[in-house]
Backbone of each chain as ProteinMPNN parsed JSONL, in Angstrom:
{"seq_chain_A": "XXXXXXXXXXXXXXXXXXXXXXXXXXXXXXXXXXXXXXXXXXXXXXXXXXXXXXXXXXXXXXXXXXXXXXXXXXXXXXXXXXXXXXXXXXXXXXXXXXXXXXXXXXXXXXXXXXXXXXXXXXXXXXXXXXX", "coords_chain_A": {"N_chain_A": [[0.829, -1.202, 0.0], [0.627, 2.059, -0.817], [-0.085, 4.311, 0.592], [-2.641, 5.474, 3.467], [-5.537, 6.636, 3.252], [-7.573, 8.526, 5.201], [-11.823, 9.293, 5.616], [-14.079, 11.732, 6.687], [-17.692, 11.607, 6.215], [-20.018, 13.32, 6.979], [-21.849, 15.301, 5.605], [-24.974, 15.572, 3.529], [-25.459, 16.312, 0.625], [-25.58, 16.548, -3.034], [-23.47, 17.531, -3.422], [-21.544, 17.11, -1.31], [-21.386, 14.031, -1.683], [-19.678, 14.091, -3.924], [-17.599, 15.356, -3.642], [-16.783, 13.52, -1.269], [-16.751, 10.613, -2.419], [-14.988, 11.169, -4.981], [-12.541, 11.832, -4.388], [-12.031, 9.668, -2.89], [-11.933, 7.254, -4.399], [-10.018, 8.189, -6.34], [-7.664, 8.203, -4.443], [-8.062, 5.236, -3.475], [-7.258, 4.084, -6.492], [-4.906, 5.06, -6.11], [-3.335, 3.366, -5.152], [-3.936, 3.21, -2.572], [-4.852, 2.675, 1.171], [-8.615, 2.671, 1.858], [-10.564, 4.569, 3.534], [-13.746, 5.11, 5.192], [-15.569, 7.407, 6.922], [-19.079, 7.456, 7.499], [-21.017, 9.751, 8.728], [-23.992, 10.965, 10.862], [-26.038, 13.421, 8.746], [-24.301, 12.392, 6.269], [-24.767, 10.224, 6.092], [-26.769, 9.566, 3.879], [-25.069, 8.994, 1.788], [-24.784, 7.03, 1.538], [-27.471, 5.446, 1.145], [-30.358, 3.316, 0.552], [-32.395, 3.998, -0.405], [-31.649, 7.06, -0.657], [-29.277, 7.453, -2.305], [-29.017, 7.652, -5.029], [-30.457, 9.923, -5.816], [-29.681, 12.228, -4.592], [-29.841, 15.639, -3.681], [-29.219, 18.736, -4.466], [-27.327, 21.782, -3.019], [-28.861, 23.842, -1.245], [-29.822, 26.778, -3.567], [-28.003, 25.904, -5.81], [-29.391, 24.707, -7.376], [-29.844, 24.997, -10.581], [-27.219, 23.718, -11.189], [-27.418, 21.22, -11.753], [-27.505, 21.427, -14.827], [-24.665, 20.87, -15.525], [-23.375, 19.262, -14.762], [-24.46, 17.351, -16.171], [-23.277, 18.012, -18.315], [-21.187, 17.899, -17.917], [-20.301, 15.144, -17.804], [-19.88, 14.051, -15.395], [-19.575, 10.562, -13.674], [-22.352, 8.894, -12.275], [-23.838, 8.768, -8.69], [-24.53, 5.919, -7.689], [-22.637, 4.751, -9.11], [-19.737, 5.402, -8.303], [-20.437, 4.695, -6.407], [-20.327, 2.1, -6.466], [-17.377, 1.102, -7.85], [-16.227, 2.955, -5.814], [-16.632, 0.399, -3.721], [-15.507, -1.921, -5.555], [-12.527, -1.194, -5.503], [-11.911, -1.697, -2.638], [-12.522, 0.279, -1.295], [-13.403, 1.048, 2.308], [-16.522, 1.096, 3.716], [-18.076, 2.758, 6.661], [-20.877, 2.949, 8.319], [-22.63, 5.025, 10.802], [-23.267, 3.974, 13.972], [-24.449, 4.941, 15.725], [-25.701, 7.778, 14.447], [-27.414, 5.637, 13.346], [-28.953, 4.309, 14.787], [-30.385, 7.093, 16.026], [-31.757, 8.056, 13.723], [-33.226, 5.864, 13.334], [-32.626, 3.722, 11.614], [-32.217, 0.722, 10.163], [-29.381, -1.647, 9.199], [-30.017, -2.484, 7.092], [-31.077, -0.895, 5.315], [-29.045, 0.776, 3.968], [-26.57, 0.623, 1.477], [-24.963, -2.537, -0.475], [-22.401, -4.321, 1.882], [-21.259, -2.588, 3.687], [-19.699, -1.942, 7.001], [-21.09, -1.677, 10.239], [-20.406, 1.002, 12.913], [-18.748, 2.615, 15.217], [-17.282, 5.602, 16.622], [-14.984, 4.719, 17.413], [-14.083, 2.712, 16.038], [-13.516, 4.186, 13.482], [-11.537, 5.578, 14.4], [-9.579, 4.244, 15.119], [-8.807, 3.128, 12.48], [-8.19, 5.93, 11.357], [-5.916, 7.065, 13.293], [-3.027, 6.379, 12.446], [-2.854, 7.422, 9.367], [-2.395, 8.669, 6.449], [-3.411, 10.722, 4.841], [-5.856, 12.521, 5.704], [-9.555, 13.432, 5.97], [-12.46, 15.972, 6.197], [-15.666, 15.553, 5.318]], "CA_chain_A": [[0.0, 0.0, 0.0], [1.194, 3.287, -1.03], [-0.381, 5.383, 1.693], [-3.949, 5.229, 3.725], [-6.522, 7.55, 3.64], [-9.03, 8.495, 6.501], [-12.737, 10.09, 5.25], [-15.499, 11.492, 6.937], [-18.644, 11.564, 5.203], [-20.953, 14.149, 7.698], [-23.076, 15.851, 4.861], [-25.498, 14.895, 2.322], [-25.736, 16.739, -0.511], [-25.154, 15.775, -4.246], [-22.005, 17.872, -3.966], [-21.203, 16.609, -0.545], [-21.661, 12.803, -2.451], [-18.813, 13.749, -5.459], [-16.338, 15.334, -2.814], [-16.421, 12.17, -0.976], [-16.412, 9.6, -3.718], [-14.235, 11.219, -5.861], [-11.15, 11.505, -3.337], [-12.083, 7.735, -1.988], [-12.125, 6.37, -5.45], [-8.669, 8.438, -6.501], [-7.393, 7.56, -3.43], [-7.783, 3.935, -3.979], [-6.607, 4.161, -7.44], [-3.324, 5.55, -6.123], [-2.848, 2.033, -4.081], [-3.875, 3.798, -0.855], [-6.212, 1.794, 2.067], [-8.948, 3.832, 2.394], [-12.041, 4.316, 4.852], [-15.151, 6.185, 4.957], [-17.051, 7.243, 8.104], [-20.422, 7.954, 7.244], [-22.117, 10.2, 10.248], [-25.556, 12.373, 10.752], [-26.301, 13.416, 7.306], [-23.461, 12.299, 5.548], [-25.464, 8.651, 5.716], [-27.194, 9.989, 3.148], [-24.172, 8.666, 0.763], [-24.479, 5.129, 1.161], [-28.493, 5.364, 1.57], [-30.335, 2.847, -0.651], [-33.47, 4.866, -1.167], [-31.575, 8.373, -1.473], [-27.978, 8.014, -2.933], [-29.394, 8.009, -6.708], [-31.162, 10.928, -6.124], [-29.019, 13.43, -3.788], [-30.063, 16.941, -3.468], [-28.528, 19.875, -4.864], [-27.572, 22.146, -2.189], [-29.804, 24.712, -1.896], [-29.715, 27.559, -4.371], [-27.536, 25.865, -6.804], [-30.009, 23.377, -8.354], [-29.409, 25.019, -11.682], [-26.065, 23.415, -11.461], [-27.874, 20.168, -12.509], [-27.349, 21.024, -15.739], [-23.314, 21.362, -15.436], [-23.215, 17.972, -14.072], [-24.615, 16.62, -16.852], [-22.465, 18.133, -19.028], [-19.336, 17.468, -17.826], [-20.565, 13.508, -18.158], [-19.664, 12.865, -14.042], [-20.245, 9.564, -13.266], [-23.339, 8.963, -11.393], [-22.768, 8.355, -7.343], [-24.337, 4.853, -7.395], [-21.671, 4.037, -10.574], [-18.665, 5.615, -7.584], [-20.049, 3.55, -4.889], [-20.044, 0.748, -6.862], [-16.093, 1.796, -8.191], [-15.245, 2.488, -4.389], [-16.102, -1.295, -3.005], [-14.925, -2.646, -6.159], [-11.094, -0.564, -4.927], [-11.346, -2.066, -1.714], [-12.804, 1.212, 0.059], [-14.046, 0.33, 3.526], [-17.438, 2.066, 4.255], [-18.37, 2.71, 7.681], [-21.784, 3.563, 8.797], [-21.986, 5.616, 12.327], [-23.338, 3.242, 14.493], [-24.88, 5.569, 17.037], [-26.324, 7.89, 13.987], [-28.448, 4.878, 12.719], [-30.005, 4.59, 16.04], [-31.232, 8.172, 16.321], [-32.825, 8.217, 13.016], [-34.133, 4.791, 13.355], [-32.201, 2.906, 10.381], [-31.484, -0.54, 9.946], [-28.077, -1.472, 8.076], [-30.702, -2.948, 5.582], [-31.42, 0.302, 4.722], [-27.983, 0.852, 3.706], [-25.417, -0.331, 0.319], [-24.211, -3.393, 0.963], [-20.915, -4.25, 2.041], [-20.804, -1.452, 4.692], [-19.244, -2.14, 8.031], [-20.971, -0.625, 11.508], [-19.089, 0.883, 13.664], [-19.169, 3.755, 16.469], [-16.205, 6.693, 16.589], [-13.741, 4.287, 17.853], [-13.874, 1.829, 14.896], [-12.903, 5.225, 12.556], [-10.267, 6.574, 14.962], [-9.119, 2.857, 15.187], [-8.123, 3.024, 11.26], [-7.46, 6.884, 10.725], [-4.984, 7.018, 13.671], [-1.692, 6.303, 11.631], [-3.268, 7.421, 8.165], [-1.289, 9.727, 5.506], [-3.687, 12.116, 4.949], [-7.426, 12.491, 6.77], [-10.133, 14.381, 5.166], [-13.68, 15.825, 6.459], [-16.736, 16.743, 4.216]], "C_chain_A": [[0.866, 1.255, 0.0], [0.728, 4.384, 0.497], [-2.061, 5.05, 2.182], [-4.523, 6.833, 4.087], [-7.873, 7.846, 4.617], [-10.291, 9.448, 6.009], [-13.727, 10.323, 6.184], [-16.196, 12.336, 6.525], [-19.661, 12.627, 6.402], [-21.872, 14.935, 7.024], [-23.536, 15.492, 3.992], [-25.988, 15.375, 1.645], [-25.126, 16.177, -1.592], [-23.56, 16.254, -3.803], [-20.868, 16.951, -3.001], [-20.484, 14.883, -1.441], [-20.233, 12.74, -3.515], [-17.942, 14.487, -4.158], [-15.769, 14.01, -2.038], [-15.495, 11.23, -1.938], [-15.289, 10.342, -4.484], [-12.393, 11.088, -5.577], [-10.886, 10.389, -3.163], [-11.415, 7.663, -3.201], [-10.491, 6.7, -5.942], [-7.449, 8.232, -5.735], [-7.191, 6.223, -3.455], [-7.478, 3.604, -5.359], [-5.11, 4.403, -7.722], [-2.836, 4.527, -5.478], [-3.048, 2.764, -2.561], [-5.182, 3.042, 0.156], [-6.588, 3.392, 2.549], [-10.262, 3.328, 3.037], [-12.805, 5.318, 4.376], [-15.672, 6.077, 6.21], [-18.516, 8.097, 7.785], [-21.171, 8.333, 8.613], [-23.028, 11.725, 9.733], [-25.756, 12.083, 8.807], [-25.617, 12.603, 5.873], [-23.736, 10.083, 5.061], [-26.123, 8.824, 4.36], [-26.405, 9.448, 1.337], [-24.557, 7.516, 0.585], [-26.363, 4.395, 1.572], [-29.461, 4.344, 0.594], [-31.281, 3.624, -1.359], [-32.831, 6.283, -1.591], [-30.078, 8.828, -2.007], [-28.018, 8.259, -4.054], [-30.054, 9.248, -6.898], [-31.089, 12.063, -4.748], [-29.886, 14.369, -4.334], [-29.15, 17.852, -3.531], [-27.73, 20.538, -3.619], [-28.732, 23.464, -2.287], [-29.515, 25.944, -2.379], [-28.898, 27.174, -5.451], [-28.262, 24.801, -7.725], [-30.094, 23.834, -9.453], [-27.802, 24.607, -12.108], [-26.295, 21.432, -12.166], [-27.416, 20.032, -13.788], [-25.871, 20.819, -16.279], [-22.979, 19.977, -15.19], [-22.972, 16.837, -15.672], [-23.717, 16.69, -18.273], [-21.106, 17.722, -19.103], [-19.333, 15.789, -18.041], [-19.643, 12.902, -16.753], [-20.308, 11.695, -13.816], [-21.553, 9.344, -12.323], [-22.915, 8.124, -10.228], [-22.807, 6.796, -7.654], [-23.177, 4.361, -8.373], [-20.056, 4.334, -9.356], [-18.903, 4.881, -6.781], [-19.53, 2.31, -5.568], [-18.417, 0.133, -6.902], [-15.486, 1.902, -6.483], [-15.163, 1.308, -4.446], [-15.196, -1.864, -3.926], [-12.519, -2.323, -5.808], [-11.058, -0.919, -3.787], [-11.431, -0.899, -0.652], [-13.103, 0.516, 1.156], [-15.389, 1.728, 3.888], [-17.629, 1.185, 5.38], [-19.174, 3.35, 8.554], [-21.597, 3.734, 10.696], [-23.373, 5.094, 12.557], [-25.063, 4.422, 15.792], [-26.385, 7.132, 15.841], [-27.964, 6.928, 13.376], [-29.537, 4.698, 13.814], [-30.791, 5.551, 16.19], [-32.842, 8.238, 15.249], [-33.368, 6.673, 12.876], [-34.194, 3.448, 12.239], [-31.89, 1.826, 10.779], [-29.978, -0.726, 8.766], [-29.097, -1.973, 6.69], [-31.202, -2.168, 4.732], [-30.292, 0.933, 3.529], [-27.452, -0.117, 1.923], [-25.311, -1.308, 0.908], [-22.709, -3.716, 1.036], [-20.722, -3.251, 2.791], [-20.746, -2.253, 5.777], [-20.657, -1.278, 9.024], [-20.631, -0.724, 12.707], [-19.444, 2.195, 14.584], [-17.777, 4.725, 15.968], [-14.941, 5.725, 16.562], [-13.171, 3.104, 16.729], [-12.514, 2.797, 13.596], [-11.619, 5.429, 13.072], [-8.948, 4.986, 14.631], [-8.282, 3.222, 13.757], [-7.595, 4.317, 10.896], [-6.372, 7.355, 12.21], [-3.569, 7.461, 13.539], [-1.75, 6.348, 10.08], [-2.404, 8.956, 7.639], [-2.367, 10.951, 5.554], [-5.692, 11.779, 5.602], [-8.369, 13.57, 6.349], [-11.494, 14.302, 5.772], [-14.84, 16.375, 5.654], [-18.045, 16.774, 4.913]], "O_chain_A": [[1.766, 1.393, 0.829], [1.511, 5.05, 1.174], [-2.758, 4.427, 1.38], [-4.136, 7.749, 4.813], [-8.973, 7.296, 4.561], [-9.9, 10.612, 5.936], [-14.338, 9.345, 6.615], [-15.881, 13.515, 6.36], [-20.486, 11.722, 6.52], [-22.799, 15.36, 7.714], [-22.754, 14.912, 3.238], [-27.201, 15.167, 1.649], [-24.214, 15.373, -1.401], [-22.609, 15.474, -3.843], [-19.866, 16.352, -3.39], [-19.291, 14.726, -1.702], [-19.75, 11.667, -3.877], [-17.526, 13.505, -3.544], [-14.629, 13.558, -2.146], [-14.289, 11.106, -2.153], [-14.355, 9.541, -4.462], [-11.458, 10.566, -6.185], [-9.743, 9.937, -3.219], [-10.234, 8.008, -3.168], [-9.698, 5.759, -5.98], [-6.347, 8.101, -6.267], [-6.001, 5.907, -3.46], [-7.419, 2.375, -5.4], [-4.377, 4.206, -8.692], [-1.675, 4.721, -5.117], [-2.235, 2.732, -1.638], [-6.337, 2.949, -0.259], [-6.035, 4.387, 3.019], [-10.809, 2.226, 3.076], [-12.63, 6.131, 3.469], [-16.149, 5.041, 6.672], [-18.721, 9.303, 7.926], [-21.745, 7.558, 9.378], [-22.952, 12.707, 8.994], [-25.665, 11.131, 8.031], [-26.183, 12.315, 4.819], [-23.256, 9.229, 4.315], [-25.844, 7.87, 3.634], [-26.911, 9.495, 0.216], [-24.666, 7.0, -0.527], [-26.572, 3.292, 2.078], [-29.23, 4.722, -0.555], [-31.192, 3.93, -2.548], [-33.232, 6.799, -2.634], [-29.677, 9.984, -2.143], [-27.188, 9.067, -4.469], [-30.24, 9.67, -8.039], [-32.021, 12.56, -4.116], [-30.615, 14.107, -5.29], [-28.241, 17.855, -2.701], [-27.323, 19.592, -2.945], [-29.279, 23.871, -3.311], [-28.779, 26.52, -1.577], [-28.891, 28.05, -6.315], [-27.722, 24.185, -8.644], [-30.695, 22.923, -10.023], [-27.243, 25.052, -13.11], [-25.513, 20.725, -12.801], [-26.963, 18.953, -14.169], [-25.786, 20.593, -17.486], [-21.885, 19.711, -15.687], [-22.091, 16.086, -16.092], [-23.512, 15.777, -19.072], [-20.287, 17.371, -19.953], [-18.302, 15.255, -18.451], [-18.97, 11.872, -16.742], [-21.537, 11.686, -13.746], [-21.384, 10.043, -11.324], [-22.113, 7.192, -10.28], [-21.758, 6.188, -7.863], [-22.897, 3.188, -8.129], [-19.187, 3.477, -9.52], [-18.002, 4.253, -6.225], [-18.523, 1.669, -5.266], [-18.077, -0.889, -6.306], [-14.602, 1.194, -6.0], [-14.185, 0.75, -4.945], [-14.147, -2.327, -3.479], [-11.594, -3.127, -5.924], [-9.97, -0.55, -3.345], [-10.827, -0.858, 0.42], [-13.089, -0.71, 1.048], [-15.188, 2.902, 4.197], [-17.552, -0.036, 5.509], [-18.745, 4.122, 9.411], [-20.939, 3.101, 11.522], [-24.371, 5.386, 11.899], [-26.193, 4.285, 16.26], [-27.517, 7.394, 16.247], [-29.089, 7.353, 13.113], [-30.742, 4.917, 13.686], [-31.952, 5.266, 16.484], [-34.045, 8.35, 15.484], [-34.153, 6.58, 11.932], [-35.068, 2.613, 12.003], [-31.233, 1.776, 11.819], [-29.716, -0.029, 7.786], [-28.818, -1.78, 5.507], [-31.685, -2.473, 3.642], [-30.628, 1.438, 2.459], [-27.915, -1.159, 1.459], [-25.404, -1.483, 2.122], [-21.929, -3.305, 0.177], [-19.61, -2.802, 2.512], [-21.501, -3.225, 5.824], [-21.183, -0.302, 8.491], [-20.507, -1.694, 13.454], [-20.576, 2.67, 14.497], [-17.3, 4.462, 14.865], [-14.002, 5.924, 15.792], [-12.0, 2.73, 16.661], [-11.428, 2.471, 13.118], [-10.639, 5.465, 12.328], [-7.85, 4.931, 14.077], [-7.118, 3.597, 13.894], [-6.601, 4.27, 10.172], [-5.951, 8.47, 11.902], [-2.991, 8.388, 14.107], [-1.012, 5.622, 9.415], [-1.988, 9.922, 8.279], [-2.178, 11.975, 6.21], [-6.339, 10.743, 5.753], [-7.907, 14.71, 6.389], [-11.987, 13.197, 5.995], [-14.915, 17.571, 5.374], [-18.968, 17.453, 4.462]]}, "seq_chain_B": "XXXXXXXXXXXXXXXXXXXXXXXXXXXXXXXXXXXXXXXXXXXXXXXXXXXXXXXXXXXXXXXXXXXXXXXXXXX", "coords_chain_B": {"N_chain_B": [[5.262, 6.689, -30.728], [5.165, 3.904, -29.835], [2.748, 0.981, -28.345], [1.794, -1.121, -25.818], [-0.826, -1.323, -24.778], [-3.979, 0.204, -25.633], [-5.844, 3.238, -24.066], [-9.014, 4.197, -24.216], [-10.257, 7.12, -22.648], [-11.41, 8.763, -23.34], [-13.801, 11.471, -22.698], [-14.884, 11.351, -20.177], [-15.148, 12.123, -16.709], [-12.918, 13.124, -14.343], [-13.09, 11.248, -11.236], [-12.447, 9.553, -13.147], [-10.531, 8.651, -15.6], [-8.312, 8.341, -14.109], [-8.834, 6.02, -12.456], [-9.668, 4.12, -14.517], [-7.218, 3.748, -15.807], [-5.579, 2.832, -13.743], [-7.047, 0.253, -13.353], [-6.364, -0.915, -16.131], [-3.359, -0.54, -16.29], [-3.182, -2.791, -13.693], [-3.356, -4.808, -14.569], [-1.335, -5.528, -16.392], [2.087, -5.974, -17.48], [5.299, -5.407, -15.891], [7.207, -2.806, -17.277], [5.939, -2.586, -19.705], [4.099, -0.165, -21.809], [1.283, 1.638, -21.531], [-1.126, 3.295, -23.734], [-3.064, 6.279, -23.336], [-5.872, 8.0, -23.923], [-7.592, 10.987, -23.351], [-10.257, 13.137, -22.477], [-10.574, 15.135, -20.596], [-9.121, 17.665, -19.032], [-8.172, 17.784, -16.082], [-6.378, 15.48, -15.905], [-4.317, 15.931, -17.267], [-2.171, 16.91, -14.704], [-3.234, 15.023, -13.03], [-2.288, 12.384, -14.237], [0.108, 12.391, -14.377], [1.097, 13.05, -11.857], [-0.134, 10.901, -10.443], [1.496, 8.477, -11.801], [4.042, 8.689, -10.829], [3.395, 8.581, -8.272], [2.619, 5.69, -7.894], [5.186, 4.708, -9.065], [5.784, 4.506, -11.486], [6.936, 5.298, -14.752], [6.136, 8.538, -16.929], [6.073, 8.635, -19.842], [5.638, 9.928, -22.011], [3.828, 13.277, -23.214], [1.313, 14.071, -25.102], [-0.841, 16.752, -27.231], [-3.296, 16.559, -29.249], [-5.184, 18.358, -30.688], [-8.44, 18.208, -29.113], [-7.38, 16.148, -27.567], [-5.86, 14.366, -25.218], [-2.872, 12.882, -24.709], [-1.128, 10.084, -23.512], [1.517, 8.479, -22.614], [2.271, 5.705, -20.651], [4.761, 3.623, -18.974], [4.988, 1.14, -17.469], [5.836, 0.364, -13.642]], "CA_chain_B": [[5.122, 5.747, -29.812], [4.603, 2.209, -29.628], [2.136, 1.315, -26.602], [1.402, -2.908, -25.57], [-2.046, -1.066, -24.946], [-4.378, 1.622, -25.604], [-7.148, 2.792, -23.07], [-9.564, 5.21, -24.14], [-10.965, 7.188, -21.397], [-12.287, 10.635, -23.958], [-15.221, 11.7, -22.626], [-14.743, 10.879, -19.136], [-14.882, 13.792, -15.899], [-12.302, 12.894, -12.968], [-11.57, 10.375, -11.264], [-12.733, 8.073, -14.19], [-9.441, 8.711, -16.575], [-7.233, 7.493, -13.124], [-9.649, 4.331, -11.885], [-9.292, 3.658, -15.62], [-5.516, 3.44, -15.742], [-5.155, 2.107, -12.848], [-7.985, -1.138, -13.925], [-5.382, -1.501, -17.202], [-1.702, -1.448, -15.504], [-3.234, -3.539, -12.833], [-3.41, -6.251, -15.679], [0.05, -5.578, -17.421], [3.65, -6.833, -16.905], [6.413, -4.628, -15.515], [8.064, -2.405, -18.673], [4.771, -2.701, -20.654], [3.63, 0.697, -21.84], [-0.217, 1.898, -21.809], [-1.096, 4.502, -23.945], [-4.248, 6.556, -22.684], [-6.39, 9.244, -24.746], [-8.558, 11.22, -22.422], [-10.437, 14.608, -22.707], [-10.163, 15.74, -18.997], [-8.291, 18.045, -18.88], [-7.076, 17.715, -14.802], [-5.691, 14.342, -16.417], [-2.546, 16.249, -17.357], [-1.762, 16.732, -13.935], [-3.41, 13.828, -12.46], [-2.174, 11.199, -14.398], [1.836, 12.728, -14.058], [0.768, 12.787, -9.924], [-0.274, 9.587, -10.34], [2.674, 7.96, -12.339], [5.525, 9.282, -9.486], [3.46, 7.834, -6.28], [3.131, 4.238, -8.123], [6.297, 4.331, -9.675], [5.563, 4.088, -12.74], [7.777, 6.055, -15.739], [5.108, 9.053, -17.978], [6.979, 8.774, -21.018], [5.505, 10.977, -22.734], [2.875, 13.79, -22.793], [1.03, 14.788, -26.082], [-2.046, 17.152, -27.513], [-3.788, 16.854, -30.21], [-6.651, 19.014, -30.702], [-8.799, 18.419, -27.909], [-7.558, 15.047, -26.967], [-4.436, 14.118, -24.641], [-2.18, 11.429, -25.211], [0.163, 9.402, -22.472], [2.527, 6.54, -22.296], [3.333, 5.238, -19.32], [5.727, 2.536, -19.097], [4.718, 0.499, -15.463], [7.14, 0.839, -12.939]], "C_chain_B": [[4.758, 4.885, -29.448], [3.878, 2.062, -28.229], [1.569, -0.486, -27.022], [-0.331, -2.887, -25.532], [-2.782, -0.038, -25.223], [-5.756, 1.695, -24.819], [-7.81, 4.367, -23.786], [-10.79, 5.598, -23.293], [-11.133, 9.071, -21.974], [-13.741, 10.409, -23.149], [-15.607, 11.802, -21.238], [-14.073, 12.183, -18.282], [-14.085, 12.687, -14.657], [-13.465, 12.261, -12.157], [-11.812, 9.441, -11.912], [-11.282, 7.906, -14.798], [-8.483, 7.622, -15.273], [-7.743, 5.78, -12.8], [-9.581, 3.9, -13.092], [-7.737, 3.077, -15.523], [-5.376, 2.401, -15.159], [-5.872, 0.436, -12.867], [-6.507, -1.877, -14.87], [-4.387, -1.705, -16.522], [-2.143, -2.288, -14.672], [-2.913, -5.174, -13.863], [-1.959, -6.299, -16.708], [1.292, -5.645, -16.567], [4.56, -4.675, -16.456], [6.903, -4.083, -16.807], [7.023, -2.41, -19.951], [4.59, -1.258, -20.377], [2.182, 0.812, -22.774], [0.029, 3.554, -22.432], [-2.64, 5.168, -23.906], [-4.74, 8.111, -23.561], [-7.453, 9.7, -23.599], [-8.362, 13.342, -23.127], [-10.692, 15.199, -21.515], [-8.926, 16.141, -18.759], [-7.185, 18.395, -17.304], [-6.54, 16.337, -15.444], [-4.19, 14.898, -16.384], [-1.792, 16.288, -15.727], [-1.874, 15.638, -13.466], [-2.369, 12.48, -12.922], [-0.166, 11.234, -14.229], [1.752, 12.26, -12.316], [1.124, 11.173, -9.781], [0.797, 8.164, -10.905], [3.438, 7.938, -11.234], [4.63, 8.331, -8.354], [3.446, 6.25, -6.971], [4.566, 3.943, -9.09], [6.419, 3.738, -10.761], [6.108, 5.372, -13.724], [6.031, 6.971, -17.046], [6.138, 9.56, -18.364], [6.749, 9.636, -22.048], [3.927, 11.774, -22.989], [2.601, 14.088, -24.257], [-0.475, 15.505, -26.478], [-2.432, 17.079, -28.711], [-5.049, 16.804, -30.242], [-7.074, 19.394, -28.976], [-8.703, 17.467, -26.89], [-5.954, 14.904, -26.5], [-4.201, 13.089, -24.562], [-1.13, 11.434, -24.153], [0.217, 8.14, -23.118], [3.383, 6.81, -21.531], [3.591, 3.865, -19.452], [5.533, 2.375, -17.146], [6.287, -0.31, -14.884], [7.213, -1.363, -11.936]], "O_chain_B": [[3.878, 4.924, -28.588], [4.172, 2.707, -27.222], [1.129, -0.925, -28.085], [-1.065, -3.783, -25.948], [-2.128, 0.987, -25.031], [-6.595, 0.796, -24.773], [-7.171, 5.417, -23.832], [-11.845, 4.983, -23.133], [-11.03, 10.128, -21.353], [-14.481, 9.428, -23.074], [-16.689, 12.348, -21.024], [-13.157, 12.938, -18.605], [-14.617, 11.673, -14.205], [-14.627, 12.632, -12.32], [-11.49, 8.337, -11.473], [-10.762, 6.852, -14.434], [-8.099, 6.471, -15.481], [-7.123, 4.722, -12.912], [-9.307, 2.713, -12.92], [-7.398, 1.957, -15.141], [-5.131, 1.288, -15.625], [-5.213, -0.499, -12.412], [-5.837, -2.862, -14.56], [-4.216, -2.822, -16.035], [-1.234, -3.119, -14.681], [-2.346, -6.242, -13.633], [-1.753, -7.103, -17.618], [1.45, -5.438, -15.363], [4.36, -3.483, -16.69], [7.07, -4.982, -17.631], [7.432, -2.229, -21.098], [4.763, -0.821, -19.239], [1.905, 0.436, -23.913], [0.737, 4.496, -22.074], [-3.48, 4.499, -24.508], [-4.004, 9.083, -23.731], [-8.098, 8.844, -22.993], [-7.562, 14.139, -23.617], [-11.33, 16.216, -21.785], [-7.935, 15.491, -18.424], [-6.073, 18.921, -17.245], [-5.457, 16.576, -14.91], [-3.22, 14.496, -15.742], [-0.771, 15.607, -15.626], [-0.84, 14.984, -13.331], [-1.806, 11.745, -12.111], [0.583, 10.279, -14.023], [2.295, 11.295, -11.778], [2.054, 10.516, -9.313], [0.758, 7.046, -10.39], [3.404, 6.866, -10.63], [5.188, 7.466, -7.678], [4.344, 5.528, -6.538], [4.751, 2.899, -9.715], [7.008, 2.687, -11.015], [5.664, 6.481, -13.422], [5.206, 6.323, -17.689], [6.908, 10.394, -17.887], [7.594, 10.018, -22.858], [2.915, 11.073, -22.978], [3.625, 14.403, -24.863], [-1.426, 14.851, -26.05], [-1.69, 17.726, -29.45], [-5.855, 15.902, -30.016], [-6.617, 20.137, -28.107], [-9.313, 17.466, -25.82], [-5.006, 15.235, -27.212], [-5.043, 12.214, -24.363], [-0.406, 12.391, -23.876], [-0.446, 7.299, -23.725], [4.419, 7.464, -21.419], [2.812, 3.048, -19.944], [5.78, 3.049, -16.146], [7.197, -1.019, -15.314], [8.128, -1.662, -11.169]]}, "name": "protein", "num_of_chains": 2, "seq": "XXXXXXXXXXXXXXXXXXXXXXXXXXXXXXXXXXXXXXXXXXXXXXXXXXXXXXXXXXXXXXXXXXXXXXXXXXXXXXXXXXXXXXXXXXXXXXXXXXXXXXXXXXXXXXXXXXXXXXXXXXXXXXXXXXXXXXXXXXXXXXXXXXXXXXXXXXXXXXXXXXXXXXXXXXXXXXXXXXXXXXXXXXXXXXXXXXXXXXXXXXXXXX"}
């Protein structure tokens, strides 16, 4: 492994969604072990009912059409692209409780895990990133 | 420039052009050079970035038109 990367995932907007993914995915493309902590909103990434159909943030939903232009991959096509790189997603444990989720709610192939799971792997990690 | 492969990754917005690459050298020998057409233009940087941390030789950079041309030779 070239280097490991530590993520956490805390908001859920479309844009939120391509900052993530796009780091993970380049990230594991560069040979680097990487993670994901998905907390509060940022569940919202790995959601099954609403990762295909993120939310703008608000006031830029004419950026829809910019998206489509540039021909970004769509998220579920990056989640897919993370696992297949050997990301590690890691739903927050203590979030799913509040709002009342089951992991079946969830992608699959996600881990859950509490704070100490995350800290556990980004620890001794090269670089550590929060969105 | 002779290339063992060619990947075309036109059309394609970051980080497709790299998770591309990186799919092909994963499948080629040591000293084998891929040669990669892409119209993303952070590519030029990216894919130089990306050469140096896997140790892999970008042999050469070229434009034509609106389309960019590498060969990297895997490290």
């Amino acid at each position: 492994m070239a280097g490991k990367t530590a993520i956490i995932a805390s908001n859920g907007t479309l844009f939120d969604a391509y900052k993530v993914y796009n780091i993970a995915t380049a990230a594991a493309a560069s040979d680097h072990e990487v993670a994901i902590f998905f907390t509060f909103e940022g569940l919202n990434l790995i959601n099954k009912e609403a990762y295909s159909q993120l939310a703008m943030p608000e006031g830029k939903e004419g950026i829809a059409e910019g998206f489509k232009k540039a021909n970004v991959p769509a998220i579920p096509e990056l989640v897919e692209m993370a696992q297949e790189l050997g990301v590690r997603f890691i739903g927050c444990q203590m979030t799913m409780d509040v709002l009342g989720l089951e992991q079946e709610a969830f992608v699959d192939g996600i881990e859950v895990g509490g704070a100490v799971t995350f800290l556990e792997f980004a620890k001794d990690a090269d670089v550590t990133l929060t969105f | 420039m002779n290339a063992d492969k060619i990947l075309d990754a036109k059309g394609l917005a970051c980080p497709m052009p790299i998770v591309k690459t990186r799919k092909e050298m994963k499948d080629m020998e040591s000293g084998q050079v891929l040669e990669i057409h892409a119209t993303d233009k952070g590519a030029k940087a990216d894919l130089a970035a990306w050469s140096k941390s896997g140790g892999h030789a970008l042999l050469e950079t070229r434009e034509e038109g609106d389309v960019l041309k590498f060969w990297i030779c895997k490290g």
